[in-house]
C-alpha positions in Angstrom: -0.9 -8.9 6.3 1.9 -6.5 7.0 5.0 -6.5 5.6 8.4 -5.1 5.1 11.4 -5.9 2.5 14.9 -5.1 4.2 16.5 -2.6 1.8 13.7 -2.5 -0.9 12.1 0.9 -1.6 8.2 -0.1 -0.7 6.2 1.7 -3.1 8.3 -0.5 -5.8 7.4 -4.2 -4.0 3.2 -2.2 -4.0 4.1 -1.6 -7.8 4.9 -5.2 -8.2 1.8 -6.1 -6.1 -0.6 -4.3 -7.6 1.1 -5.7 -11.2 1.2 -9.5 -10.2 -1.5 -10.3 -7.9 -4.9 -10.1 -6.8 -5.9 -8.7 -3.3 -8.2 -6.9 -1.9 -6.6 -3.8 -0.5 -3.3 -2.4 -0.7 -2.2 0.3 1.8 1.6 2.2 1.7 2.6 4.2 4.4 5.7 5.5 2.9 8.9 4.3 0.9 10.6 2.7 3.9 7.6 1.5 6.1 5.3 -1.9 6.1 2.8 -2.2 3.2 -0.4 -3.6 4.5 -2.5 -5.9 1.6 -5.4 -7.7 2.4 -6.6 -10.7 0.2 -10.6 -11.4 0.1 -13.5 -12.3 -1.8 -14.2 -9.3 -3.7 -10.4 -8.4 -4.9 -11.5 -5.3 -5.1 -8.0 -4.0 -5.5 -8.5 -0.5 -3.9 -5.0 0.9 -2.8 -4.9 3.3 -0.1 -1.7 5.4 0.3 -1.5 7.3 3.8 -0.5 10.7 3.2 1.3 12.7 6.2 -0.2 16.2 6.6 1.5 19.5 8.0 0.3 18.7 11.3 1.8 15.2 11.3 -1.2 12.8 11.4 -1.5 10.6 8.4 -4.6 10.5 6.4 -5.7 7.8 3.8 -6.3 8.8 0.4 -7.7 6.1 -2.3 -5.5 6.2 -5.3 -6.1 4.8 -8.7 -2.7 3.6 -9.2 0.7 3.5 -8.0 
């Protein structure tokens, strides 16, 4: 599922995510964009944060915590 808080800084709701529940895998895109988290049988809790390079694209890098 995607999602978006109105005027909630994103990588704080992820925090609280990654704190509270148990899913599967957590992607941020950045402060003010959806957070995508993805609940299934192995709640393997990876969290992938999409980093923007010089050029512009975004890349995903597996973090160990937020």
């Amino acid at each position: 599922m995607d999602f978006i808080v109105g005027d909630e800084d994103m990588l704080e709701v992820a925090r609280w995510v990654v704190a509270n529940t148990p899913f599967d895998r957590l992607c941020l895109y950045g402060r003010d964009l959806p957070i995508h988290v993805s609940y299934g049988p192995d709640r393997s809790r990876q969290i992938v944060e999409m980093r923007r390079t010089a050029a512009g694209r975004l890349v995903p890098r597996v973090v160990v915590g937020l």
